[in-house]
C-alpha positions, -999 to 999 in steps of 0.1 A, spaced: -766 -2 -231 -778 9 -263 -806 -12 -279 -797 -5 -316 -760 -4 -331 -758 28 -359 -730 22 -380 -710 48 -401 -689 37 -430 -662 63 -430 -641 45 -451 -665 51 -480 -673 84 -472 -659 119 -486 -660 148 -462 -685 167 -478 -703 145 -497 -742 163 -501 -759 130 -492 -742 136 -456 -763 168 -450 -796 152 -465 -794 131 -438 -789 153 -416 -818 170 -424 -842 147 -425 -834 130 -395 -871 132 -374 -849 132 -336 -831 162 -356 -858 183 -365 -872 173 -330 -845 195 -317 -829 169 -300 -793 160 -317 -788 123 -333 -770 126 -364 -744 156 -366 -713 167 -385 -680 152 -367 -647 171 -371 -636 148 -400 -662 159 -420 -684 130 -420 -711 125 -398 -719 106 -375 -749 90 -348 -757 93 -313 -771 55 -307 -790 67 -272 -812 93 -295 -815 73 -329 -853 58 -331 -838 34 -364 -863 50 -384 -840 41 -412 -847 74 -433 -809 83 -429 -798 50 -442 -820 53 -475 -803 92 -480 -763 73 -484 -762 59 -521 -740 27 -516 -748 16 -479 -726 36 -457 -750 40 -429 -762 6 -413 -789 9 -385 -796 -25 -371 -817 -31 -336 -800 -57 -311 -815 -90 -296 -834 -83 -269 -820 -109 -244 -782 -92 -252 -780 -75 -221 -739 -70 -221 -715 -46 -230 -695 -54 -261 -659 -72 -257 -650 -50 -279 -656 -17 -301 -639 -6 -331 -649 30 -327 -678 52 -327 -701 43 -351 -681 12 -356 -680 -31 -355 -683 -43 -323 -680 -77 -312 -705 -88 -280 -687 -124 -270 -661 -146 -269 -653 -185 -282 -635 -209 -256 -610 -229 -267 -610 -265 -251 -578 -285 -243 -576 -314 -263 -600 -301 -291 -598 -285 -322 -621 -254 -319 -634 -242 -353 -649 -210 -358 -680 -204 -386 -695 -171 -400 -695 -149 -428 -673 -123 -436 -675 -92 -414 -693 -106 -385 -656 -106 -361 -640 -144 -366 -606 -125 -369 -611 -100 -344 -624 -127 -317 -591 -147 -322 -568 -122 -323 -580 -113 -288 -577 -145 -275 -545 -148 -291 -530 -113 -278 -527 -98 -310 -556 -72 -304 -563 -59 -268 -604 -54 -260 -612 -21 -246 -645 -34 -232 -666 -10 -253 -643 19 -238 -630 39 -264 -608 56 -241 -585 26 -241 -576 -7 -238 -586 -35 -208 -566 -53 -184 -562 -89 -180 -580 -78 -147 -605 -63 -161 -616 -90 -187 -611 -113 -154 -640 -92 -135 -660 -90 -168 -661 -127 -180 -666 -138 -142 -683 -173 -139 -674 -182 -172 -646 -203 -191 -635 -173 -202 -625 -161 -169 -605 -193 -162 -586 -188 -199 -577 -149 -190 -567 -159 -157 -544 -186 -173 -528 -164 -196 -521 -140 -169 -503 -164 -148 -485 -180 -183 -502 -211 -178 -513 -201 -215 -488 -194 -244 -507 -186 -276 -494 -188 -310 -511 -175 -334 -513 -176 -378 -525 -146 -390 -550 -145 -418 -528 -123 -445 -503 -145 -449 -497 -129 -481 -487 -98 -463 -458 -118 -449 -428 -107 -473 -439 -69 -463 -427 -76 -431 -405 -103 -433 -368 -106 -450 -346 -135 -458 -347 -172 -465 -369 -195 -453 -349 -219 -437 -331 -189 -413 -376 -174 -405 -382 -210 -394 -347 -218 -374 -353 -187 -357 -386 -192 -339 -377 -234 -341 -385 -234 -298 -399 -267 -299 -365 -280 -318 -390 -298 -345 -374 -283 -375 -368 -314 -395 -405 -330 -384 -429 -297 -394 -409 -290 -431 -415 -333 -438 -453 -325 -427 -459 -295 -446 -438 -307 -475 -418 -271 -477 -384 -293 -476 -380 -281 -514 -383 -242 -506 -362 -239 -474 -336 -220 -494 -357 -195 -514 -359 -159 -503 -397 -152 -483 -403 -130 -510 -400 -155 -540 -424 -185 -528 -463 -187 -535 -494 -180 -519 -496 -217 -509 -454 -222 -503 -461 -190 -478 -494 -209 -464 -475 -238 -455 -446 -221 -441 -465 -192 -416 -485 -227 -402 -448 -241 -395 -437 -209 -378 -469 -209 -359 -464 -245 -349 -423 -243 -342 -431 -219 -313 -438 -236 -279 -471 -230 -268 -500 -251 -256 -530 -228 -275 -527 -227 -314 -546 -202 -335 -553 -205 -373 -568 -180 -396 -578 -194 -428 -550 -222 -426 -563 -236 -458 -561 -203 -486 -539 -209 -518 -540 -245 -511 -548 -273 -531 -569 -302 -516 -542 -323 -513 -523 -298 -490 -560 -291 -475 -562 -326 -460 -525 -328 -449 -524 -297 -432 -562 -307 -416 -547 -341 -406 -513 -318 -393 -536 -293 -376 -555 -317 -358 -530 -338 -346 -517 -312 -321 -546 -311 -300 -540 -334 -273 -547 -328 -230 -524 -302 -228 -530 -282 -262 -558 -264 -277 -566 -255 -308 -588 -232 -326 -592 -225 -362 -615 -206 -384 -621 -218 -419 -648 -210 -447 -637 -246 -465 -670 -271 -449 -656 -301 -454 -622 -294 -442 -637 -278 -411 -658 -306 -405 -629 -328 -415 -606 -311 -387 -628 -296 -358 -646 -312 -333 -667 -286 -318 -682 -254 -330 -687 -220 -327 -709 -199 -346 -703 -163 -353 -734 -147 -358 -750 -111 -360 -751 -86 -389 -723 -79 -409 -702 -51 -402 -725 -39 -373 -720 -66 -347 -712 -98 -337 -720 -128 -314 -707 -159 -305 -729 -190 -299 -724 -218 -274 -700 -247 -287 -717 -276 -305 -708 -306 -320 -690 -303 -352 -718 -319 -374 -747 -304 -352 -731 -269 -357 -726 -268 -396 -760 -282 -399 -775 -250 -377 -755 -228 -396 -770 -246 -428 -803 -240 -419 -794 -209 -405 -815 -208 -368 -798 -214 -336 -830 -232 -313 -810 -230 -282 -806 -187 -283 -839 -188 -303 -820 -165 -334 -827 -170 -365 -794 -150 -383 -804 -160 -417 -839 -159 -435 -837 -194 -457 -819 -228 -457 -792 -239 -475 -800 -273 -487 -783 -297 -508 -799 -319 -534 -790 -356 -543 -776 -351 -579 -807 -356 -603 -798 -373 -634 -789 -354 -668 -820 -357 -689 -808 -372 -721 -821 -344 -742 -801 -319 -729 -767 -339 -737 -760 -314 -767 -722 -310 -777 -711 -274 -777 -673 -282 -777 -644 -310 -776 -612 -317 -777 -587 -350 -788 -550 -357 -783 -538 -320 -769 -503 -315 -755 -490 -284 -741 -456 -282 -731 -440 -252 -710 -405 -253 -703 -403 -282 -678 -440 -292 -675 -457 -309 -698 -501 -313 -706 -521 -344 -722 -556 -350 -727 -569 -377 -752 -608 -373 -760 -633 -350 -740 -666 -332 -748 -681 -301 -732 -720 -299 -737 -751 -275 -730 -767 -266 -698 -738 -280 -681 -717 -273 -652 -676 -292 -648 -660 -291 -621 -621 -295 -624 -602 -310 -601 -567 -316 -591 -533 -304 -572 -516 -269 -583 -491 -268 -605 -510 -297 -624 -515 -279 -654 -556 -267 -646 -556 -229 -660 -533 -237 -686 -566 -262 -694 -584 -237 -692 -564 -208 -712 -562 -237 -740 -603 -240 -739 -601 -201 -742 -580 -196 -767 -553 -180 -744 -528 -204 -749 -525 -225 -781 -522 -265 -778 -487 -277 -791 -509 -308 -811 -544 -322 -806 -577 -307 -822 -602 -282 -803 -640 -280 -822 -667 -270 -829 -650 -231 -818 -670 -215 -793 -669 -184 -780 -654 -181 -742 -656 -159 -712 -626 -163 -691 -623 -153 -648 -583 -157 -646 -574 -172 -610 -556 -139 -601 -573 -106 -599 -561 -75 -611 -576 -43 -591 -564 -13 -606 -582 23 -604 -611 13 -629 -648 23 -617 -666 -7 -607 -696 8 -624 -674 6 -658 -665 -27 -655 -699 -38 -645 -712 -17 -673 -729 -49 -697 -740 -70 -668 -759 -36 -649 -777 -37 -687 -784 -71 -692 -783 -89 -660 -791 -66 -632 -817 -92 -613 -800 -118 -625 -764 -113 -615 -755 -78 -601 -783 -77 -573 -780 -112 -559 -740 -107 -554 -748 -75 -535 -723 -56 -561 -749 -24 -564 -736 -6 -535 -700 -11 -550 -706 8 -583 -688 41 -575 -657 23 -563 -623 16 -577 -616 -19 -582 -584 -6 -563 -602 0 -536 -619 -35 -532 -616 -63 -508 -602 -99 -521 -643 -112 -515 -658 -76 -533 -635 -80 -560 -638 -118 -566 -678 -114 -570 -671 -83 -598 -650 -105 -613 -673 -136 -613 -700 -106 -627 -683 -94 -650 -673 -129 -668 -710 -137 -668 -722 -106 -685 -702 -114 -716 -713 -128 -744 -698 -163 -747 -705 -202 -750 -684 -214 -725 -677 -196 -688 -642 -208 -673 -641 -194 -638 -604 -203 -618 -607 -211 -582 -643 -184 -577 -645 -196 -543 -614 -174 -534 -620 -153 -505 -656 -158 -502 -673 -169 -471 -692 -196 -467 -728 -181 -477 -712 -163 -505 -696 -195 -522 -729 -214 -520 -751 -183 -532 -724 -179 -562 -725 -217 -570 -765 -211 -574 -763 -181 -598 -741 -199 -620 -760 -227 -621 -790 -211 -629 -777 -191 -657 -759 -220 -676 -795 -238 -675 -813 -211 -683 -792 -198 -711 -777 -232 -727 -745 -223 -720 -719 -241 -697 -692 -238 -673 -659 -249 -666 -652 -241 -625 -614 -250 -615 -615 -249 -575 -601 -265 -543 -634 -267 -519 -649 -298 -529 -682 -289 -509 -687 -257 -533 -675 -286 -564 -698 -313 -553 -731 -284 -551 -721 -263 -587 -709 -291 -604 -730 -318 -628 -700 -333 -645 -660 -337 -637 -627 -329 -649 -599 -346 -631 -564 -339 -634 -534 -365 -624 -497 -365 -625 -470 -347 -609 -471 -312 -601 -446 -288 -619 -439 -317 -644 -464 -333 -660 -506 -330 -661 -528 -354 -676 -568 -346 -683 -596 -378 -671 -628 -372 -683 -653 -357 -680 -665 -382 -656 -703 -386 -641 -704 -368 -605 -701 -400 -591 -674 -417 -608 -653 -385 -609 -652 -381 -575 -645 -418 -567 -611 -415 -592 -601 -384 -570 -608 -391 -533 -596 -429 -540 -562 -408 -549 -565 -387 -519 -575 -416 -498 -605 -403 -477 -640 -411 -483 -670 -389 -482 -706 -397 -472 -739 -375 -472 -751 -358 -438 -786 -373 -435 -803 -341 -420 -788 -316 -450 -772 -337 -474 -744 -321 -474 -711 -345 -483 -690 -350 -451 -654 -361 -453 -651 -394 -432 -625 -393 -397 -594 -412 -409 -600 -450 -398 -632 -445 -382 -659 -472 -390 -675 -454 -424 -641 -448 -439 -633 -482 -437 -664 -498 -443 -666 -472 -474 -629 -484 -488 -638 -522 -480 -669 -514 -506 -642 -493 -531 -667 -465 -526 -653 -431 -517 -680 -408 -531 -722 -413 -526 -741 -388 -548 
């Protein structure tokens, strides 16, 4: 086996681009006379791993990373599960799932969460590092031999397993898929718990719209009820909770959960903390270097495994996969000096068509950071829009004006040069802003060409690096994994104290809220009919109004701080709503 991985980007390379022969060049096994790096038939090179020394001078010749040379652990003895190509991702273990458990998955983006569940779900067959094709359940059999896995491949074979699995993409759905959503859900309806899943996921009110017509969240809810209709005893979920609200969060957490029982697993992966924590009870870490390789850790306890990942070392493999902590503080109290008005607002309305937006008396002020929360369709960005001058109240005063930089919640990737977009911020906030969200390598992109998490952070950029009083970000967190949503919530903190301006941040993961956020906004009523603003509240108080609404209760881990959601009825959560204290700071 080889002790380093050499990974070639080909994706962002253009046959005959100069660098390519640079490289060549000045590779030392190359000028050795013994051949590393060489020109494939494509037209873009690529690395012999037995030769390659990881010197590393080939990887400082590409101008926007497209060469990653990374040395393996030296304990990692095996071949990979699976290999993308040469040159390419591979993935070096498997999770297990457990009967009667929910199994969640935790790592960052690019590290093989998708492509280790799709494997155990079927979807992808491993090729065992063989690039000549795929394995056999045999094979796996003889190559996990000993193991849990073994046991789970021999299961399958028999069809004492039947996976059913929720893709990621759900959004790619109505690409696929034609017709209404009651006739999709009837059709694959095996468990004949039609009438029991739509009460669950609340989709009762779409069951007649065309698949091509309903939401990001509307499709959400109905891919987990098709995954869930089908009879099978091991349930995958890939990001069960993107495009939902909190509200829907928790219900489909409390849904997903209850279906593990002796005979059923369940395993999920999900960048949202608290509603992993809130749903899993054991966990596996992903772990490795992005887009070169992965690993999968040994289970752990739910809490026990989001605190290693926190503090980023796993004792038991003796890895440390990230180089700090992520810690999180008790909220310090606002020093009275810095509570300087920048803006307010009294008596707004808004109406649109059908739905209609109040909010009495509210102040925004300096050096600050407000969350906002509250269900969709409950009239947030139309806040927001009104705050930016978008969208004009129907009554109600806005003042002093301030200038405002606005992140809309849906992003538009057309063929614009990153580089042109990110033109101001390069100039003005280069250390600041563009290096710390890794966007530098991205500059001679199109946003077209962009992932959902590449184009999110040039979004968030891009707001920053405009001159404004107010920053209103919509739902930042989107896409991002779990490192990137804390690093963001840092940057933006940092830059409204340092610069006396403030920030308004709409968004659904109430662990990335309750560590970006000094202040609240929360929004009641009923969705699609009316909104109605409360507050700003204190941290504290804010969060009591909305988790007494959503009825859980949250206390803080005592190793990192971190706010945990309590299990429904266990001894906290009702000692917690004996006390009418849902939220500690």
């Amino acid at each position: 086996m080889a002790k380093r991985v050499a990974i070639v980007k080909k994706d962002k390379i253009n046959a005959g681009d100069d660098w390519q022969r640079l490289a060549i060049n000045a590779c030392p096994v190359n000028r050795s006379g013994t051949e590393c790096i060489t020109m494939g038939e494509d037209g873009k090179i690529q690395i012999d791993e037995a030769t390659c020394i990881g010197c590393g001078i080939c990887v400082k010749k590409c101008p926007n990373d497209e060469i990653i040379i990374v040395n393996l652990p030296e304990a990692l003895e095996q071949e990979p599960i699976h290999c993308y190509g040469k040159n390419a991702f591979r993935l070096f273990s498997l999770p297990t799932p457990v009967f009667g458990k929910v199994v969640g998955i935790l790592g960052v983006n690019g590290i093989g969460k998708s492509t280790a569940i799709k494997i155990l779900a079927g979807v992808l067959k491993p090729n065992l590092g063989n690039l000549e094709g795929e394995a056999s359940y045999d094979d796996l059999i003889e190559h996990f031999k000993g193991t849990e896995a073994q046991k789970f491949f021999e299961k399958v074979r028999s069809g004492d397993i039947i996976v059913s699995y929720k893709p990621q993409q759900v959004d790619q759905i109505p690409n696929t898929t034609k017709g209404k959503v009651r006739d999709l859900l009837k059709k694959v309806d095996e468990r004949k718990k039609f009438d029991e899943v739509v009460e669950e996921l609340q989709i009762g009110k779409i069951l007649d719209n065309d698949i091509r017509e309903i939401s990001g969240g509307e499709l959400q809810r109905v891919a987990i009820a098709a995954t869930v209709l089908k009879k099978a005893n091991f349930y995958v979920f890939d990001e069960p909770t993107s495009y939902l609200d909190i509200k829907q969060r928790i219900r489909v957490s409390k849904f997903i959960r209850s279906l593990a029982d002796e005979n059923t697993a369940v395993m999920v992966v999900e960048h949202d903390l608290i509603i992993l924590d809130y749903m899993a009870d054991l966990i596996n870490i992903l772990y490795g270097k992005q887009s070169a390789y992965g690993i999968v850790s040994q289970p752990k306890s739910t809490k026990v495994g989001i605190n290693i990942f926190l503090e980023g070392y796993l004792k038991e493999e003796n890895v440390r996969f990230r180089d700090y902590q992520i810690r999180f503080m008790k909220a310090a109290p606002i020093k009275e000096s810095k509570r300087n008005e920048l803006t307010s607002w009294s008596s707004l309305s808004k109406k649109l068509g059908k739905f209609s937006l109040e909010a009495e008396q509210g102040t925004i002020e300096k050096h600050s950071v407000f969350g906002v929360l509250g269900e969709n369709g409950i009239g947030k960005t139309t806040f927001a829009k009104i705050l930016a001058g978008v969208e004009k109240p129907d009554s109600g005063e806005i003042g002093p004006e301030v200038k405002v930089s606005y992140k809309a919640q849906y992003l538009e990737a057309n063929d614009e040069l990153v580089a042109n977009v990110l033109k101001d911020a390069v100039k003005n906030f280069n250390t600041q802003i563009v290096k710390p969200l890794g966007l530098t390598s991205l500059m001679t992109l199109k946003l077209s060409e962009l992932s959902g998490g590449e184009l999110q952070r040039v979004a968030i950029a891009s707001c920053l690096s405009k001159e404004a009083d107010l920053y209103l970000l919509d739902e930042p967190s989107a896409y991002l994994d779990v490192e990137q949503r804390l690093l963001i919530s840092k940057i933006i903190k940092d830059f409204m104290e340092k610069s006396g301006k403030s920030a308004l941040i709409i968004d659904h993961d109430l662990l990335f809220i309750d560590y970006i956020s000094s202040s609240l906004l929360v929004f009641d009523g009923e969705p699609a009919v009316k909104g109605i603003v409360k507050g700003p509240y204190s941290m504290e108080e804010g969060m009591n109004v909305f988790l007494k609404d959503l009825g859980i209760t949250f206390r803080r881990d005592p190793e990192s701080n971190r706010p945990r959601a309590n299990k429904p009825d266990s001894q906290m959560d009702r000692q917690q709503k004996s006390k009418n204290v849902f939220y500690y700071s």
